[in-house]
RODO-48044 format. One line per 5 residues: number of its first residue (from 1); for each residue x, y, z of C-alpha. Coordinates in Angstrom, 3 decimals, padded with zeros to 6 digits. Layout:
REM residues N
NUM) X Y Z ~ ...
END
This chain:
REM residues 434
1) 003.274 007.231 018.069 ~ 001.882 003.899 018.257 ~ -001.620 002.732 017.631 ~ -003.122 001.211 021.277 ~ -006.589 000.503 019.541
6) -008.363 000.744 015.847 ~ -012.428 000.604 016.804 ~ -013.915 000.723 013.228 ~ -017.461 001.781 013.101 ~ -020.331 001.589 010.488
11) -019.028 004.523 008.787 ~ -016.087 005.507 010.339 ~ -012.582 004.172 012.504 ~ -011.048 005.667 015.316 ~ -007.848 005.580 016.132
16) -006.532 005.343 019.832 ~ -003.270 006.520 020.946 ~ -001.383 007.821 024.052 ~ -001.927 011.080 022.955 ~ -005.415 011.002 021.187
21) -008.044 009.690 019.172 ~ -008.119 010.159 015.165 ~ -011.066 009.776 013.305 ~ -011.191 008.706 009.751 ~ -015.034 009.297 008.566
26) -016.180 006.894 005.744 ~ -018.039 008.660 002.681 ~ -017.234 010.139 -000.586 ~ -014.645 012.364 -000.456 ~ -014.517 016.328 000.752
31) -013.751 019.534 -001.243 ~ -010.735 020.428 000.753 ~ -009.651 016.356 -000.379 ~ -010.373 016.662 -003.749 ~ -008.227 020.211 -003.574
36) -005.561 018.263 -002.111 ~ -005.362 015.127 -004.626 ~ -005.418 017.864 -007.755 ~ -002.391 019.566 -006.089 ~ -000.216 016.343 -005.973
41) -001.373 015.068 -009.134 ~ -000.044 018.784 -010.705 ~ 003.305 018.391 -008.995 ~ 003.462 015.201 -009.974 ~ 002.399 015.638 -013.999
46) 005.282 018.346 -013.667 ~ 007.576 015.721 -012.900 ~ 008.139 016.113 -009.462 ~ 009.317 012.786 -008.616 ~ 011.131 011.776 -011.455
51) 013.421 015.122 -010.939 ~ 014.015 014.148 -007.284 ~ 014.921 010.578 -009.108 ~ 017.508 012.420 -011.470 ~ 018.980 014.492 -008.628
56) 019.197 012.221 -006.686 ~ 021.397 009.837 -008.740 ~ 023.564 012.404 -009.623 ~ 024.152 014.566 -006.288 ~ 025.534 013.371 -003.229
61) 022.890 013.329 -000.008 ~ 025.079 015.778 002.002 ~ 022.885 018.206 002.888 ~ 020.255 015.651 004.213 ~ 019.944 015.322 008.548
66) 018.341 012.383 010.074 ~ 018.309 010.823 013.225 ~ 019.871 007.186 013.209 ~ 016.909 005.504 014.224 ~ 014.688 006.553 011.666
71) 017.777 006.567 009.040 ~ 017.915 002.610 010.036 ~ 014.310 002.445 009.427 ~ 014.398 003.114 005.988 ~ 017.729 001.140 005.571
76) 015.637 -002.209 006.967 ~ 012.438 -001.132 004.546 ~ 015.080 -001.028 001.143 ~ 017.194 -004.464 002.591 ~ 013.749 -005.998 002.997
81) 013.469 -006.054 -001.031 ~ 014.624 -009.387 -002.050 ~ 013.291 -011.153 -005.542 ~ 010.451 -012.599 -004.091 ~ 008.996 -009.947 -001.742
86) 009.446 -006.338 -000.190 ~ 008.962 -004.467 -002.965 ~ 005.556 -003.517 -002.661 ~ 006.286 -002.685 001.066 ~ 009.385 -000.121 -000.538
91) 007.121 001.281 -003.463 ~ 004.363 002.026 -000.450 ~ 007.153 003.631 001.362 ~ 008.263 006.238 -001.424 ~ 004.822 006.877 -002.626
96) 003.530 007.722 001.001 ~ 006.466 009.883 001.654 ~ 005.802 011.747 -001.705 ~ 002.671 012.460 -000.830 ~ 003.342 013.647 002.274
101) 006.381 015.583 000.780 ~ 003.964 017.553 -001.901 ~ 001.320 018.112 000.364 ~ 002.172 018.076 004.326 ~ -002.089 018.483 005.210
106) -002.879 015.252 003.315 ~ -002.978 011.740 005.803 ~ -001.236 009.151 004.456 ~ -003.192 006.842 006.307 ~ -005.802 007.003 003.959
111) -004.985 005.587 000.729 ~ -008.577 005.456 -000.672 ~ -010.536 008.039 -001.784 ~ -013.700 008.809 -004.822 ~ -016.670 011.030 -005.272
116) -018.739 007.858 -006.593 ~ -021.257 007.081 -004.078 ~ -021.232 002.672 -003.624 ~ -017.612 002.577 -003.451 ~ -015.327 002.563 -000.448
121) -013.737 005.585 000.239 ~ -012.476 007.887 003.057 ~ -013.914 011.763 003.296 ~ -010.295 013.040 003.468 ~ -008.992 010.120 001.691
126) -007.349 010.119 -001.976 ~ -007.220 007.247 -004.688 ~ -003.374 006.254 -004.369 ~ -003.683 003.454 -006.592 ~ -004.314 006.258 -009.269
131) -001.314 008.256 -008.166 ~ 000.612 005.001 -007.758 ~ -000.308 003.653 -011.137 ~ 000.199 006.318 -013.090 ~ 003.176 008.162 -011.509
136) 004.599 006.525 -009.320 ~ 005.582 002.635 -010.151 ~ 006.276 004.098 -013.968 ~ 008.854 006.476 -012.470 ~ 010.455 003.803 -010.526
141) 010.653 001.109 -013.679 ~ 011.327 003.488 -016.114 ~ 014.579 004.437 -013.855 ~ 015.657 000.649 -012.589 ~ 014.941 001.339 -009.381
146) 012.726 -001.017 -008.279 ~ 011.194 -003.934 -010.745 ~ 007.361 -003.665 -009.700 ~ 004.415 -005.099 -011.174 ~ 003.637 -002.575 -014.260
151) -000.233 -002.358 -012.893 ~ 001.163 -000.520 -009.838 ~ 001.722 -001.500 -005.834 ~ -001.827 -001.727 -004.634 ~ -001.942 -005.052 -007.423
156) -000.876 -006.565 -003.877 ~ -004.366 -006.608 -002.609 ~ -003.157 -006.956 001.079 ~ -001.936 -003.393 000.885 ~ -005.286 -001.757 -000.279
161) -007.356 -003.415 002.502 ~ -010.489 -001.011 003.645 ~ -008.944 -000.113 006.905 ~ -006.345 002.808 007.510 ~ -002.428 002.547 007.869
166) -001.898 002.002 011.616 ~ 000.553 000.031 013.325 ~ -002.784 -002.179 013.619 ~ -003.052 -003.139 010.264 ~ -004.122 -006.967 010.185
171) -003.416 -007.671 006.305 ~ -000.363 -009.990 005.806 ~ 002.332 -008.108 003.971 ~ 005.312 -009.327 002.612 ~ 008.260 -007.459 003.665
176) 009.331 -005.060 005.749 ~ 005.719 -004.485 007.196 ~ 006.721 -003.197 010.796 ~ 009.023 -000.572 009.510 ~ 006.027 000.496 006.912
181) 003.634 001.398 009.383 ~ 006.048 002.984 012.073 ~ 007.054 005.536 008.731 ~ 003.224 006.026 008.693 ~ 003.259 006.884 012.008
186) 006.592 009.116 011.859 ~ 004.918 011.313 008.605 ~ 001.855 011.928 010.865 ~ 003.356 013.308 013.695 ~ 005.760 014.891 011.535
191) 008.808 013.390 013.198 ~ 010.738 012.512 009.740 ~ 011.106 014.778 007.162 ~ 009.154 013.649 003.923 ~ 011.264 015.528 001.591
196) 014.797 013.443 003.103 ~ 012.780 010.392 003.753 ~ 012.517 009.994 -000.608 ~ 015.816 011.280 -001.332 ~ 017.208 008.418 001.506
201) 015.011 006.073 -000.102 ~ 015.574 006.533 -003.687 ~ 019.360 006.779 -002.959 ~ 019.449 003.492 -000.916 ~ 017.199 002.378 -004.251
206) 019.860 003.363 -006.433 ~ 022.879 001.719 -004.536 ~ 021.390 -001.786 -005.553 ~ 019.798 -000.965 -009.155 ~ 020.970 -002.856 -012.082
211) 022.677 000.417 -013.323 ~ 024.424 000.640 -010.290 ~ 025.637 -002.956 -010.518 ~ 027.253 -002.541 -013.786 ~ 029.203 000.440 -013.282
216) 030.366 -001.616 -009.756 ~ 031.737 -003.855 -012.416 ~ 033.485 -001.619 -014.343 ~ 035.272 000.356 -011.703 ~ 036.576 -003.027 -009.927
221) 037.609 -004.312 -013.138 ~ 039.402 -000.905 -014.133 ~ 040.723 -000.971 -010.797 ~ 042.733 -004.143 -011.025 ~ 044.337 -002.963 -014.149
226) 045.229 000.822 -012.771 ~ 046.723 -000.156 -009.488 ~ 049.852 -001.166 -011.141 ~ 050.163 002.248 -012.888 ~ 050.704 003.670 -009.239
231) 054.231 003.894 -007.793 ~ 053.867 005.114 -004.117 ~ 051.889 006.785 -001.166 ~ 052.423 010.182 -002.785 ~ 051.252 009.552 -006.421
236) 048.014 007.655 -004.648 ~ 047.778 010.784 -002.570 ~ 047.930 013.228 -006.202 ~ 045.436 011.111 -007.493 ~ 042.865 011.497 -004.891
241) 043.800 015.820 -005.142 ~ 042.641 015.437 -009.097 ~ 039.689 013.041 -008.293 ~ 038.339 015.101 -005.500 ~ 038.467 018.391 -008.532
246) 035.981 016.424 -010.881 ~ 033.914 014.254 -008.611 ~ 030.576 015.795 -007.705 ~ 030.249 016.372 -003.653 ~ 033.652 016.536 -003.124
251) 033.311 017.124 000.240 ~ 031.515 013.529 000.971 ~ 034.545 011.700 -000.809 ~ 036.858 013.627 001.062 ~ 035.193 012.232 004.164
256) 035.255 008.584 002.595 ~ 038.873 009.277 001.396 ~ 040.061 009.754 005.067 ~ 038.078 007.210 006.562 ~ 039.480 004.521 003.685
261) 043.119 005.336 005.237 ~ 042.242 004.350 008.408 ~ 040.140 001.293 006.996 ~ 043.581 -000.220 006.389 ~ 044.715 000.069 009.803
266) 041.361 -001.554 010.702 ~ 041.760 -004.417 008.041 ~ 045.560 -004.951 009.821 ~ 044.682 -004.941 012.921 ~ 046.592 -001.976 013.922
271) 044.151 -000.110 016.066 ~ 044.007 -003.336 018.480 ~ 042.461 -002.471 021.166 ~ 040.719 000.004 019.812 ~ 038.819 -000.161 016.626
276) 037.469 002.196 013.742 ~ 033.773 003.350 014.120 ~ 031.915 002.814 011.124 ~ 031.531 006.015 008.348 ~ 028.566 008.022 009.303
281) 025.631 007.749 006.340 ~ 025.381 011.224 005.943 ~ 027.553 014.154 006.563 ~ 025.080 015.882 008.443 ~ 026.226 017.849 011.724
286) 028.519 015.886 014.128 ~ 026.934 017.201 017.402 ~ 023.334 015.385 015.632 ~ 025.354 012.191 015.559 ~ 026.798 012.492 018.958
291) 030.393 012.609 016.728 ~ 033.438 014.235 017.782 ~ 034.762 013.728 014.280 ~ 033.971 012.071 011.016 ~ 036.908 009.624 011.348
296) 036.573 008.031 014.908 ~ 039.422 005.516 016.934 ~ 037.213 004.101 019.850 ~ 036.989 001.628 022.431 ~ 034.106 -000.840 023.030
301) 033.803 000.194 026.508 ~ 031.963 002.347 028.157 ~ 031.935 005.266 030.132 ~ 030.120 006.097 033.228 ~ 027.458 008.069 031.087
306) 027.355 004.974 028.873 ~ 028.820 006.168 025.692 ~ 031.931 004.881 023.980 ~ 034.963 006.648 024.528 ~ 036.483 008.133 021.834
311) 040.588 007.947 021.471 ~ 041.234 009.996 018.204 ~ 038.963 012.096 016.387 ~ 039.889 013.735 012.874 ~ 036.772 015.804 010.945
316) 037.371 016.522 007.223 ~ 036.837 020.168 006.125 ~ 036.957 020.510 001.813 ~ 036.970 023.972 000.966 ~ 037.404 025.502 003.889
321) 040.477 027.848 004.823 ~ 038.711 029.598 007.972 ~ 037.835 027.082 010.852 ~ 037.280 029.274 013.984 ~ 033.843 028.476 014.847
326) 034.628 024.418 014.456 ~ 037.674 024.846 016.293 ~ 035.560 026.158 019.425 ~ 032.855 023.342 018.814 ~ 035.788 021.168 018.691
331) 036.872 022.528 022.129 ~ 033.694 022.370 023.843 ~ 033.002 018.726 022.687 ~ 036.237 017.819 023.959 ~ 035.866 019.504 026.793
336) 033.078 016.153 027.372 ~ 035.721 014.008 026.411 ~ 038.419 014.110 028.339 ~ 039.141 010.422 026.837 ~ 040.311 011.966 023.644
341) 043.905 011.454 023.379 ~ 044.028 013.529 020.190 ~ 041.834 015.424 017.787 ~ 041.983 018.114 014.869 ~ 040.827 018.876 010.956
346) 042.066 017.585 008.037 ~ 041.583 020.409 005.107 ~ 042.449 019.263 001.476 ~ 046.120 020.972 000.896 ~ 049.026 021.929 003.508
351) 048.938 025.329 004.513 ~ 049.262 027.961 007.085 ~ 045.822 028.320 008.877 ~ 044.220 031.520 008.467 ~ 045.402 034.065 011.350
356) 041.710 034.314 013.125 ~ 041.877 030.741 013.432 ~ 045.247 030.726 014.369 ~ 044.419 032.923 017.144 ~ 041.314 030.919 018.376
361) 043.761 027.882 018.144 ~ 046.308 029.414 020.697 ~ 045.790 027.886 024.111 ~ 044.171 024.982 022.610 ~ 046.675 022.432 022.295
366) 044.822 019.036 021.756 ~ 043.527 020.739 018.740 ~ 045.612 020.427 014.951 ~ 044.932 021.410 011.474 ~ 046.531 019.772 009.028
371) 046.504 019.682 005.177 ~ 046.379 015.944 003.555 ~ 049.743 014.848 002.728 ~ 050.758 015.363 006.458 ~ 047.902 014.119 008.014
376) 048.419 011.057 006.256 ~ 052.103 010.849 006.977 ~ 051.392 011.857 010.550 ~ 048.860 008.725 010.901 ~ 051.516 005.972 009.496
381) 054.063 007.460 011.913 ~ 051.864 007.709 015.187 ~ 050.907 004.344 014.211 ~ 053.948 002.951 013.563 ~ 053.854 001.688 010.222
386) 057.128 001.227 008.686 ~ 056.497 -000.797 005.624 ~ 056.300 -000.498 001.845 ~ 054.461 003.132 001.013 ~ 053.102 000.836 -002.213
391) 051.167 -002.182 -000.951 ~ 049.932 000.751 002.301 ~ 048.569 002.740 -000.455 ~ 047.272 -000.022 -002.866 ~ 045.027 -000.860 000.376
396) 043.865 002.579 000.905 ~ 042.776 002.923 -002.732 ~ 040.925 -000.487 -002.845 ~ 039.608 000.379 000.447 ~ 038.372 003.455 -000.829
401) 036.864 001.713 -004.521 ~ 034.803 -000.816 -002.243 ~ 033.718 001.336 000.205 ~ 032.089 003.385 -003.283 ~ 030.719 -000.161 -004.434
406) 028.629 -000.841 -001.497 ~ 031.123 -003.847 -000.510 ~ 032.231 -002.357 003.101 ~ 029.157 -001.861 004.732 ~ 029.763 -002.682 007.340
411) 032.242 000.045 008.364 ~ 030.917 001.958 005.671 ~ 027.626 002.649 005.238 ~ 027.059 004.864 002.048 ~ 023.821 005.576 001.135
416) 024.381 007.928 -000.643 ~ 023.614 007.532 -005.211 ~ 026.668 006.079 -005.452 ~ 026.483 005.631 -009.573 ~ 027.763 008.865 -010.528
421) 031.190 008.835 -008.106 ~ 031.794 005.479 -009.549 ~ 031.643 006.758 -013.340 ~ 034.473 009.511 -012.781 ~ 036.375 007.381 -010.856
426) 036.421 004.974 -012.901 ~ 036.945 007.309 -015.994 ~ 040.199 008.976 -013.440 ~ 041.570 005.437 -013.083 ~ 040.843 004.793 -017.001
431) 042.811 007.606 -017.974 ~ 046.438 006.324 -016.363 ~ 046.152 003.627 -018.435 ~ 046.577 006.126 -021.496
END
């Protein structure tokens, strides 16, 4: 929704939009507001924040759906924070999505509110700088997260200006201002989830922390040192089995896992003409995505409905023994891509499918199922590599560590709390050292 005009008023502002006019009446503020601010102030004194802060930096994201677009959004907001400026603008961003997250009624627009008659304040407004001050900025120092001024975000008097959050705000604001207001506008209309939008946030947060940094450290250091403990494809291959056992959200590592092995055909050149497309962020449906699998061989070209066209796509399935239902999703998406020279799921150990799924796979023959070990020996042969199993699987593995350590972002954008994964890796690559 974006903001056509802002007429402000003696004692009140209108907003005017394609689909309406808002009003935002000036004056002290109303029971139902003060009912409102006591409700997030109570969640919050209960620590509601500062749990979602633990969880998320120890849980993976993998149950969180959100369109690209607005997932980019928030990516631009947290790469806007530099040492100099954009933190404000991210603070802003998780306070206004906490609030929205506690209680869906209150407008985030209006980030002023008090009872006091003489001071500035909005009838349905709330005082933010008090929630920001006292729950919000301490939550974020006290966990690394983001370095802000200990008297809260609004100390950056452009941001608590008398006039609403609209896309017509006129205050200069360092950072990622444009992406600020649009999330403003997305909360409103209730087109992005407030709950996701701080658990993306806080985990983007915590992918560039000093905490985060350190344990980076670690795990490339212990890293260098482990790789010559490993002898071959196969004893790579056993490691990942263990690792995936004691690694939280094994499912999201078994995704990264498979797309690391066919980073290093990327990194060689191997998939010439065709070329890897980058790890989704979050393992949220593939049909939300426009996916036909989580690991994707395409072509820059395009087809005659526009799209790229997809030459090999392989979706990892952890855990699961019974894939009917996928393998008919599977069949209608592919039925759309006729392009698709070869497709299938990748489960975590070689076995024989489960006989309703072997039925629903008769007739079907584009589709495979295939346990790890093969599918990983079945890649190297369709591809054609012939070389050394050792310095093929030293690649995968150091594909795999960077990808964790935020330095492949490019092809893999995690954005998920990547801290945690990081410790028991490194403490699984520790241990062969013993």
């Amino acid at each position: 929704m974006g903001a056509n005009e802002l007429r402000v008023g003696p004692s009140s502002s209108s907003l005017v939009t394609s689909v309406g006019t808002e009003v935002f009446v000036e004056g002290p503020t109303t029971v139902e507001a003060q009912t409102r601010y006591r409700a997030i102030r109570d969640a919050l004194e209960k620590g509601w924040l500062v749990s979602e802060i633990e969880n998320c930096r120890t849980q993976s994201l993998d149950s969180v759906e959100m369109s690209s677009e607005n997932h980019e959004l928030l990516r631009a907001v947290i790469d806007s924070v530099t040492a100099d400026e954009g933190r404000g603008v991210a603070g802003l961003c998780v306070l206004l999505a906490t609030v929205k997250a506690i209680c869906p009624e209150q407008s985030v627009r209006l980030h002023k509110g008090s009872t006091r008659r003489g001071t500035f304040s909005w009838a349905e407004g709330i005082p933010m700088r008090s929630i920001d001050a006292e729950f919000i900025t301490p939550a974020l120092r006290a966990s690394g997260l983001l370095q802000l001024n200990r008297y809260g975000i609004f100390m950056t008097r452009t941001l608590a200006e008398n006039y609403p959050y609209t896309s017509l705000y006129k205050a200069a604001v360092e950072g990622a201002k444009e992406q600020w207001l649009k999330l403003v506008d997305l909360l409103e209309s209730r087109q992005i989830n407030p709950v996701e939008t701080v658990r993306i946030l806080l985990g983007m947060l915590w992918n560039q922390s000093d905490e985060f940094n350190k344990v980076k450290i670690e795990a490339l250091e212990t890293f260098e040192i482990a790789k010559a403990t490993f002898s071959d494809i196969d004893d790579v291959r056993r490691f990942f089995q263990s690792f995936f056992k004691r690694a939280p959200s094994s499912a999201r590592l078994f995704e990264l896992a498979l797309h690391s092995f066919y980073q290093v055909f990327h990194d060689r050149g191997i998939l010439s003409p065709y070329e890897l497309k980058p790890l989704s962020q979050m393992r949220s449906a593939n049909k939300k995505h426009g996916n036909v699998g989580d690991i994707e061989v395409v072509t820059g070209s395009t087809d005659h409905a526009g799209g790229i066209q997809v030459r090999v796509a392989w979706d990892a399935k952890f855990g699961k023994l019974e894939l009917d239902r996928e393998v008919l999703e599977l069949r209608d998406k592919l039925a759309k891509h006729g392009e698709v020279e070869e497709a299938g799921f990748v489960v975590e150990v070689d076995h024989k499918v489960l006989p309703r799924t072997e039925y629903v796979l008769e007739g079907i023959g584009k589709i495979q199922v295939m346990g790890f070990d093969k599918w990983t020996d079945h890649a190297r042969a369709r591809l054609r590599v012939t070389d050394d199993e050792k310095p093929f699987a030293m690649e995968w593995l150091q594909a795999f560590v960077q990808s964790l350590c935020q330095m492949r972002r490019e092809i893999a954008p995690i954005d998920e709390p990547s801290v945690e994964w990081l410790r028991e890796l490194t403490a699984a690559m520790g241990e062969r050292r013993t």
